[in-house]
N, C-alpha and C positions, 0 to 999 in steps of 0.2 A: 639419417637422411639430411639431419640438419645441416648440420657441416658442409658437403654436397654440395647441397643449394645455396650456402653464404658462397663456397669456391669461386661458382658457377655464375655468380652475378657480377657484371658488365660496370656496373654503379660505382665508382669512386667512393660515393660517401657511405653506402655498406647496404644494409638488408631492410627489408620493411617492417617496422615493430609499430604497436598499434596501445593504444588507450582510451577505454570505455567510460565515460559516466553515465551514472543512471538519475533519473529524476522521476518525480511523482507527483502530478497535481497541476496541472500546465498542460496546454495540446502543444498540439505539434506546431501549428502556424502562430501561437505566441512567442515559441522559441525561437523561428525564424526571426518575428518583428524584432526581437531583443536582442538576437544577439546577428544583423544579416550578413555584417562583413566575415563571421566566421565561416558561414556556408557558404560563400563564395568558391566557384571552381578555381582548380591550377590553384588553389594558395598552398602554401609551406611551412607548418601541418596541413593538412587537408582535413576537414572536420566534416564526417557525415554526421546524419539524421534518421533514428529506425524508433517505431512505435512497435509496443509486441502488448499486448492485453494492459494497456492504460497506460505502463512503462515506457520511458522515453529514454533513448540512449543516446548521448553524445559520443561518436567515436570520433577518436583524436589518429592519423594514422601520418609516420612520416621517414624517410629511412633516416638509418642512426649508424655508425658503426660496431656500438654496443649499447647498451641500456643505461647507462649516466650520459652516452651522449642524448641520449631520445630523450630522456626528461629533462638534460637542461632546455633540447631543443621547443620543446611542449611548453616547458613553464608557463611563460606568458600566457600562452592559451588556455592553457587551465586554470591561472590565477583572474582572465577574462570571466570565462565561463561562470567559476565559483562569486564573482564578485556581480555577476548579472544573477544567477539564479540562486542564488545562497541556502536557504534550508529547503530549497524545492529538492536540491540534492543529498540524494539516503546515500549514496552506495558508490562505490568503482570494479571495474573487473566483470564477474562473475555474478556479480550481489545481486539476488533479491530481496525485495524490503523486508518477510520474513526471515531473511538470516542476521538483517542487521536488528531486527526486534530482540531475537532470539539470544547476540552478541551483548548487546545495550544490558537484558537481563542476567545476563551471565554476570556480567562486568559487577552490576550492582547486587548481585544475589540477590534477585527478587524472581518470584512465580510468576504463573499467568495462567488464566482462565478465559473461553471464549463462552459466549451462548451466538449461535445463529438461529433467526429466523425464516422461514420461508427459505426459498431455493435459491439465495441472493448471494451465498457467496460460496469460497472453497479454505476458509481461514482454519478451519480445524484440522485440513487433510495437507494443507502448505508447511502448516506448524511442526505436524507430527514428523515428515518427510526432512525437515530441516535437523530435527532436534536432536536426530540420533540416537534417539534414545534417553538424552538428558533429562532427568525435572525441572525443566525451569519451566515448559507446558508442561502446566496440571493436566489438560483436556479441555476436550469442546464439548458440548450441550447442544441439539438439532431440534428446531420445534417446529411444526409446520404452520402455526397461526399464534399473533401476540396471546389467544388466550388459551393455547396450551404453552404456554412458557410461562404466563401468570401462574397456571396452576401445578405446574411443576416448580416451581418457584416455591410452592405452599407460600406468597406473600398475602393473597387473602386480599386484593385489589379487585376493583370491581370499573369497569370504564363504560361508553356508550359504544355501542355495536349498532354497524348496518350492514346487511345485506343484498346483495344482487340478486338476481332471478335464476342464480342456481345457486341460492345459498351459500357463498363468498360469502369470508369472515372479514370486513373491512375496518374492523375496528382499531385506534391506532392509541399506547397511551402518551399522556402527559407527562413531561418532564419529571416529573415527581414520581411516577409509577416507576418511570425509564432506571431512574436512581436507584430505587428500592430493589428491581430487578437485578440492578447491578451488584448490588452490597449482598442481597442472596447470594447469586453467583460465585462472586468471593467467599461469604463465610461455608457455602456447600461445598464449592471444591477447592477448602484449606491452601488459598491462592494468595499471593499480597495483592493482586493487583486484577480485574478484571474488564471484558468488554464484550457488550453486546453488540450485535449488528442486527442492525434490523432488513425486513424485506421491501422490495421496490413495490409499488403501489400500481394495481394493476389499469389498465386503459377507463373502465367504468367508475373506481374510483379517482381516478385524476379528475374526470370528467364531470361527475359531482360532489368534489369538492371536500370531500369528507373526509381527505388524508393530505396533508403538504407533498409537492411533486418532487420527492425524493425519500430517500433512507433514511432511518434516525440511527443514531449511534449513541451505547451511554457507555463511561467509562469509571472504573470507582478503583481506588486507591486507598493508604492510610490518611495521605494527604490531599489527595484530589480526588472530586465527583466533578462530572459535566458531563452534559447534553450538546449535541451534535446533530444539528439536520440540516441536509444538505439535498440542492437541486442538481440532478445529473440526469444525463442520457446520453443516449449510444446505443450502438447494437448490438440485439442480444447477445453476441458471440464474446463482447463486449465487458458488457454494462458487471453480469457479475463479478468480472474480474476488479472493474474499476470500485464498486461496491465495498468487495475486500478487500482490497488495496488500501481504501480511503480508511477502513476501523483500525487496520494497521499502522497507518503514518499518522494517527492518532497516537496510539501507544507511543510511535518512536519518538513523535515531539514532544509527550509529557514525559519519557524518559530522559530524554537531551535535556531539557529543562526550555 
């Protein structure tokens, strides 16, 4: 059909071919602020703006008569783009941030291990789906409350716990437990490299106070441990994507270096 429809177009300068970036970590009306001349209508590329679960895509779209003309014609635009948003951008094409996790590991022949908690994200089920089948995910690890992941853990941590008026586990640990969990994770499932995500903190515990108003994230390595907590929201339809998203471009910035 292709062919056809190149015939069949009117256009002197040929067909419409199109180029996507993706980014992570940015809304959408900062991209605007930074970059507004390129979202301007009638310009030549035209450059849209789409959000899809936390993910941002710059498409590039412009006609070409073939494909070396379109990217010389993009260049600029994308050497724009890339020099505004720099490692905000994982990916082009197709990419999700799990595939470029997944590539990052390949490349360097190293493992990966997840634990979630609570119902915050979907990183075990993205991983697997990407992976093909590969070993470079070990597996993921599901706990419903930080202290069954302590004790599946067998780390023998002991932290302060409160609860709500239906018995809600609020407890949240310390950077130091966050690590220990981590380094378990790794040496239990024979990983180089692991990452916890933690759960979003629910309305009664924001409210008083007994948990920071966001996720924690710990990450362990040969060479690297660190703690990661971070304020977010959005809606629910949302917020878990953006959760698992955030423990992943974690991995991929301490993979990139």
């Amino acid at each position: 059909v292709a062919p056809t429809i190149e015939r069949m177009n009117s256009k002197a300068e040929g067909v419409m071919r199109f180029h996507a970036i993706k980014m992570f970590g940015i809304g959408e009306s900062d991209v605007e602020v930074q970059l507004p001349e390129l979202i301007k209508r009638n310009r030549n590329p035209a450059v849209g703006i789409t959000v899809s679960r936390a993910t941002i895509t710059l498409r590039i779209a412009g006609r070409a008569k073939d494909e070396s003309s379109f990217q010389e014609l993009i260049a600029p635009t994308v050497n724009e783009i890339q020099a505004a948003m720099g490692d905000l951008i994982f990916g082009v094409g197709e990419d999700e941030i799990q595939d470029v996790v997944l590539r990052e590991l390949r490349h360097k022949k190293v493992t990966l291990a997840t634990l979630e908690v609570g119902a915050a994200s979907s990183v075990g089920d993205w991983m697997l789906a990407s992976s093909g089948g590969g070993d470079e995910f070990r597996g993921s690890l599901a706990c419903p409350t930080w202290r069954s992941a302590v004790d599946l853990l067998n780390i023998g941590e002991t932290f302060g716990e409160t609860a709500s008026a239906n018995g809600a586990d609020f407890s949240s640990p310390d950077d130091a437990t966050m690590l220990k969990m981590a380094v378990a994770l790794r040496e239990r499932m024979e990983a180089d490299l692991s990452l916890v995500v933690g759960r979003y903190p629910s309305y009664e515990e924001v409210v008083a106070a007994v948990a920071p108003f966001g996720p924690v994230f710990a990450f362990a390595g040969p060479n690297h441990q660190l703690v990661c907590r971070r304020r977010m929201g959005g809606h629910p339809d949302v917020l878990g994507a953006r959760i698992g998203k955030t423990g992943l471009d974690l991995v991929r910035r301490v993979l990139c270096g």
